[in-house]
N, C-alpha and C positions, 0 to 999 in steps of 0.2 A: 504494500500500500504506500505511494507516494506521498512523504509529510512535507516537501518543502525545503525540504535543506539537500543542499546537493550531495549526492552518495548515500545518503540514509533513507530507507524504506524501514518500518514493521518488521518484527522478527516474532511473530506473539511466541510462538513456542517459548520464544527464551522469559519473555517477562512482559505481561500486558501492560498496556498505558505507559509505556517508556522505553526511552532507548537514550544511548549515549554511544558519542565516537569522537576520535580526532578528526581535525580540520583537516580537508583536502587542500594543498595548496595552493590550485589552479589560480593561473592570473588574471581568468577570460570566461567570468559564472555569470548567464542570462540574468535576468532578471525574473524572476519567479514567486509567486505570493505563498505564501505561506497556509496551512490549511488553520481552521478559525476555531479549533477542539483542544488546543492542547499548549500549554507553557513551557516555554523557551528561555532557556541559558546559557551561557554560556563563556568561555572566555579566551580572549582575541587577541594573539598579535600580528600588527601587520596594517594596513589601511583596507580601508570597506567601507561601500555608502549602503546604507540602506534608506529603504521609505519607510516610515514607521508613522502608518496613521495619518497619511500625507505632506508628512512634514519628510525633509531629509535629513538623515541624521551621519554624522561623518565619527566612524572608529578610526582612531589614528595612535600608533602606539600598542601599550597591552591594556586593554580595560575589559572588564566584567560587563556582557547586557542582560537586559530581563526583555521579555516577550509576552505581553499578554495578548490572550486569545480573541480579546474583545476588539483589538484592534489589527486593521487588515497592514501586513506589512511584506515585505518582498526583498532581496539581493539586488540591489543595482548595478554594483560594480566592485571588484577588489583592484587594485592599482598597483598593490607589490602582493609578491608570498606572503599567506598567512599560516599561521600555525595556532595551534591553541585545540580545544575541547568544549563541545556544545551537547545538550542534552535535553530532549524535551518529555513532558510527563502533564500526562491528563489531569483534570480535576479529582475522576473518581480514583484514580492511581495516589494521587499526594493524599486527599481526604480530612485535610488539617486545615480548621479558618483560621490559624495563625500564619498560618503561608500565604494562605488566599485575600488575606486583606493586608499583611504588608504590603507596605506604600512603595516598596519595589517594583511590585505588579500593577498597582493603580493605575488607569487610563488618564492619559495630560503629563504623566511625571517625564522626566526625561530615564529614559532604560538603560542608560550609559551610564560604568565608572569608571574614570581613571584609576589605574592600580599603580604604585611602587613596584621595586625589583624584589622583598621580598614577600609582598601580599601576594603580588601574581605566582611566584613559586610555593606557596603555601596552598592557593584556592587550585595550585595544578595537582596538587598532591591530592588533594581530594575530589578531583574529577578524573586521578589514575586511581585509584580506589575504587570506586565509580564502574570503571572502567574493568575493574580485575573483579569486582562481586559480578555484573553484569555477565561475566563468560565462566563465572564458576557454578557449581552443585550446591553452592550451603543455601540449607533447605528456608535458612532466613535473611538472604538477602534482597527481599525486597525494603524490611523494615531497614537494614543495614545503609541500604540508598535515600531510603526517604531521612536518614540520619545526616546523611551528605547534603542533601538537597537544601535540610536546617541550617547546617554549620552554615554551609556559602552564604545562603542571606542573611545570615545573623553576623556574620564575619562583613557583610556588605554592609549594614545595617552601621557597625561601629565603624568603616572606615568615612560612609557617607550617609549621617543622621537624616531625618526626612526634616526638611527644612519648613518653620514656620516663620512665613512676612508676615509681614505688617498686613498687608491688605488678607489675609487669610482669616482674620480674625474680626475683622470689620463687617459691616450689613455688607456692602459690595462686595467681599469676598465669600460672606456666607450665601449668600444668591447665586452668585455666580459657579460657586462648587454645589448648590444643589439643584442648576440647572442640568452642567455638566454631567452631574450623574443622572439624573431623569433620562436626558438625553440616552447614555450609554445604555441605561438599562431595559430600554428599548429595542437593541441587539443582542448576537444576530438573530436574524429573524429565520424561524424553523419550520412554518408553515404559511400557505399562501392567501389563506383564507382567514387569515387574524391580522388583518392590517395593522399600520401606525396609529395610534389615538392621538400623539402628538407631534404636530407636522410645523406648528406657523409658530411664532414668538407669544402671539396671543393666545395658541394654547397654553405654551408652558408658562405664561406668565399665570394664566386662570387656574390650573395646575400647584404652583407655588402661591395662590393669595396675594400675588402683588400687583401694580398696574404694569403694563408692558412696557411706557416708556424706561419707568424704572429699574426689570430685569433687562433692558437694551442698554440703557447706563452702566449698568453694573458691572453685566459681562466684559463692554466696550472696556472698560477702565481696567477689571484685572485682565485681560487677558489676549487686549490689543485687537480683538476682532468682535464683528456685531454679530449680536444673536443670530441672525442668520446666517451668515457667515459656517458657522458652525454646522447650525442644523444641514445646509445645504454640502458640505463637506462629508460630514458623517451618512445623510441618505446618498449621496452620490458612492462612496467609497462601499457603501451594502448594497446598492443596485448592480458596479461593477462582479462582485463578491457573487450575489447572487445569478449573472450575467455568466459566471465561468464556470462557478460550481456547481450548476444546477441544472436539471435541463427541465424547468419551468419553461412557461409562455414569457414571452414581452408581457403580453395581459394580466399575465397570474402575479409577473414579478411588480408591472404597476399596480396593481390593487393592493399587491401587499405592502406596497409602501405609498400606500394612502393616495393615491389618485385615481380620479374618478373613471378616467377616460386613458384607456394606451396613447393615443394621441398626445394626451398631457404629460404623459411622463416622457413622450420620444423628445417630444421639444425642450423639458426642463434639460433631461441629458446631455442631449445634445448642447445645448445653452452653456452647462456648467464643462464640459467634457469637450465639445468640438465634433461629435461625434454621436451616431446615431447606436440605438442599442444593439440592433442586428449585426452593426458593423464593427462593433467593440468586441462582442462574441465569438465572430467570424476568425478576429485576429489571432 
């Protein structure tokens, strides 16, 4: 089963809901999205762009990423050899909400750490561990893994605290992150027939109790883009998502993200994208 990362497929025999390997070197990786079930780690030396969530984000050096599954992300490019260890592992494989809601994995944080010469030889030693339970018999190495998977982000956790601004603590910041999460957790979307309930700023302002201008304020001020901005971001990036991994309708994949008419959602796409849905699927 193809997850996304170049050379790693599914092995279930050996261990369901997870896999680990070293980095392939190559200097010349497509670009390729990542499947939207399962978290990602991993840790990097070398230069790498990825798209993470439609932002671009540049590995340069040796740093640690987190990869959450809410958000759609992809390999752009490597620019020199890399080397290092990546590993990814379902929700129902980890099974811990203290994994699941470190601010590691949160959607918005940045998934990057810069690491030291001896953090990164440290976090390597327990992704070769990792690495040596994974091809062994001991009849309790799964709990053994989900032991490593702890250390790293907790070892991540002390090198790089979850940072609280100023504005986080504010009305504006409080709005603004409980937009953002409405928004998220409204992905991804698993069936065709249970559209979006919230699509416009005036829903989610009616949604959070507040007036619209003022969640457009808000957002606008922490987070440097207007409410819609966002939401149009996030439905285009699960229309793509839905467009490649699916083999729904155009129709089925408009209704399910809340418009009314195929017609209307070829145009939004197109508008925000450049391009028609038929033609983005094709690719």
């Amino acid at each position: 089963m193809e997850t996304g990362i170049p050379g790693l497929s599914w092995d279930e025999s050996k261990l369901k809901g997870f896999k680990v390997h070293e980095l392939s070197p190559s200097v010349d990786v497509p670009a390729r999205t990542g499947r939207r079930d399962f978290y990602k780690m991993g840790l990097v030396n070398g230069d790498m762009t990825i798209d993470y969530g439609g932002q671009i984000v540049e590995l340069k050096g040796t740093v640690l990423f987190f990869v959450n599954p809410k958000v759609a992300h992809s390999i752009v490019r490597r620019v020199s050899r890399t080397s290092g260890y990546a590993c990814i592992f379902t929700e129902s494989f980890i099974n811990s909400r203290e994994l699941q809601d470190s601010p590691l994995f949160r959607v918005g944080d940045n998934p990057v750490i810069s690491l030291k010469e001896d953090q990164a030889f440290f976090i390597g030693t327990i992704f070769k561990k990792m690495l040596a339970a994974y091809a062994s018999e001991y009849a309790h190495k799964a709990d053994l893994i989900k032991s490593c998977i702890a250390l790293i982000i907790h070892e991540a956790l002390e090198i790089q605290p979850p940072q609280r601004t100023k504005s986080s603590i504010t009305g504006p910041g409080r709005i603004a992150h409980l937009f953002i999460d409405l928004l998220e957790r409204q992905f991804p979307i698993e069936r065709s027939n249970d559209p979006l309930k919230l699509r416009s700023p005036q829903d989610f302002a009616a949604s959070l109790a507040v007036h619209v201008n003022y969640l457009n304020r808000a957002v606008k001020e922490v987070t440097g883009k207007p409410t819609s901005a966002h939401i149009a971001a996030r439905v285009s990036a699960e229309a793509k998502a839905l467009l490649k991994y699916t083999d729904w309708s155009v129709a089925d994949i408009a209704y399910a993200l809340g418009f009314d008419y195929p017609a209307y959602f070829n145009n939004y796409f197109k508008r925000i994208t450049g391009t028609t849905p038929n033609s983005f699927r094709k690719v």
